[in-house]
LUMTOR-965141 format. One record per residue (C-alpha): x, z, y. Coordinates in steps of 0.1 Angstrom, whole numbers, plus 5000, padded with zeros to 4 digits. Layout:
// LUMTOR-965141
XZY
...
***
This chain:
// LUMTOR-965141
063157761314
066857951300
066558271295
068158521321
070158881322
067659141335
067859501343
064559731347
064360031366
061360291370
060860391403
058560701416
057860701451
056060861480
056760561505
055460211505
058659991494
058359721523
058560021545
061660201529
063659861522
062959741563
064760061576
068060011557
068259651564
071659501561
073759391591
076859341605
076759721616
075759861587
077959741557
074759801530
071659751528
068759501519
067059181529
063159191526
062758801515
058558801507
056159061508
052459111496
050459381485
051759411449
054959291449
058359301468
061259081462
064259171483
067859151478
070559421485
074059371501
077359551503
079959441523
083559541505
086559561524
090059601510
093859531524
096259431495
100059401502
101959091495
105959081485
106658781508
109358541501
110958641531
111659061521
108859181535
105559321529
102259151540
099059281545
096059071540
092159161545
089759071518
086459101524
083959061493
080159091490
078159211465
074359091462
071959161435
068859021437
065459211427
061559241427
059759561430
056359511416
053959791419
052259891382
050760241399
050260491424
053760581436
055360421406
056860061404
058859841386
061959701396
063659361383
067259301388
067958941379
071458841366
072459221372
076859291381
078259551358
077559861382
074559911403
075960271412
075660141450
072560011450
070660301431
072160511456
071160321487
067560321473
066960651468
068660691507
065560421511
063160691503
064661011513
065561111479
062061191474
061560991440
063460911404
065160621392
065760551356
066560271329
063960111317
064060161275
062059971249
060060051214
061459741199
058759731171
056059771196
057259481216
057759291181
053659371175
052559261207
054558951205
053458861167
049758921174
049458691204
047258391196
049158141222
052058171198
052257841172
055557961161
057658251161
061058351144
062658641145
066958531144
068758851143
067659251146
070259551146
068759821133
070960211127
070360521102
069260261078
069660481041
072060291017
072660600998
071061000990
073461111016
074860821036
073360591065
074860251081
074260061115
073659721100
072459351115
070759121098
070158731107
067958541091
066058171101
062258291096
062158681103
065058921102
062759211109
060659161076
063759081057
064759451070
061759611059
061659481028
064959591015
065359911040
061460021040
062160341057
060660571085
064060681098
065360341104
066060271142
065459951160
068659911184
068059551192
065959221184
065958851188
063358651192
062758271198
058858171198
056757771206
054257981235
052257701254
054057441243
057057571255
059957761241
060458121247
063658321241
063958731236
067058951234
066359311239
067659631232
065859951229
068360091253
067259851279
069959571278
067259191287
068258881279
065158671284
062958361295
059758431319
057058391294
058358741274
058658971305
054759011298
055459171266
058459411277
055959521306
052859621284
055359861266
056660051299
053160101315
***
């Protein structure tokens, strides 16, 4: 499968999700809201809509001004998987640049009675987990970004290094230092037969195919 943009969020909660989403349901009344698509005990995959009106004016040929009405739609598509009592995990697939909308129309969900936050990632943990799993025949590590890697007695650099076996040893064997940050790594590994790609930042940026969001979740939880 190609790998896919992601977003995580952390969610505490009081309410059950099914519950919370199927109140703010979106219609032709209510210009926001969300679409409960399947349901079961665990898991919750829904999709949220905003409906975005706008009148631009148009110089038209004839001296005048024209008003037209655009109307544009915004949908992000999402799973909320349940890892706890009041605490889930939500998956944005193929997330747009803002979400500022729809974290606010979820907390509205549940009566701003809960937290939402990014997702963030120890980038050597994951690495570990990955590296010591036996279904893996092969595994390369293409490119990491690492910062406050020492290159002097007083001086650090953000640096990136590529390599076509394992970027993340290369790093540790010429910068073998505690203070060095993981920012991001990229990972390509033979799983089952089948090829699975990883780009992932400790921040929280996801770039990646099915078989690694197992990996990402045994960090978070």
């Amino acid at each position: 499968m190609k790998p896919i943009k992601q977003l995580w969020l952390i969610l505490t909660h009081g309410k059950r999700v099914a519950d919370a989403l199927q109140k703010h349901t979106f219609s032709v009344d209510n210009p926001s809201g969300f679409e409960l698509i399947e349901v079961s005990p665990d898991r919750v995959h829904a999709k949220f809509f905003e409906r975005l009106e706008i009148f631009e004016e148009v110089d038209t040929p004839f001296g005048d001004v024209q008003k037209i009405h655009i109307v544009r739609y915004v949908v992000i598509d999402f799973t909320v998987i349940k890892v706890g009592e009041g605490l889930s995990l939500i998956k944005i697939l193929r997330p747009p640049v803002s979400i500022k909308s729809f974290s606010k129309k979820l907390m509205e969900a549940f009566a701003y009675e809960g937290a939402l936050k990014k997702a963030s990632f120890n980038l050597a943990e994951v690495y570990s987990l990955i590296q010591g799993e036996p279904a893996i025949d092969r595994l390369v590590v293409t490119k990491v970004t690492a910062s406050q890697v020492p290159v002097g007695d007083r001086a650090t650099a953000r640096i990136e290094v590529a390599s076509i076996t394992n970027a993340l040893l290369e790093l540790q064997k010429e910068y073998n230092s505690p203070a060095v940050k993981l920012e991001k790594i990229m990972i390509s590994a033979r799983m089952n037969f089948e090829l699975e790609i990883l780009d992932v930042s400790a921040a929280g940026s996801i770039y990646c195919t099915p078989g690694m969001e197992f990996y990402l979740e045994k960090t978070l939880f």
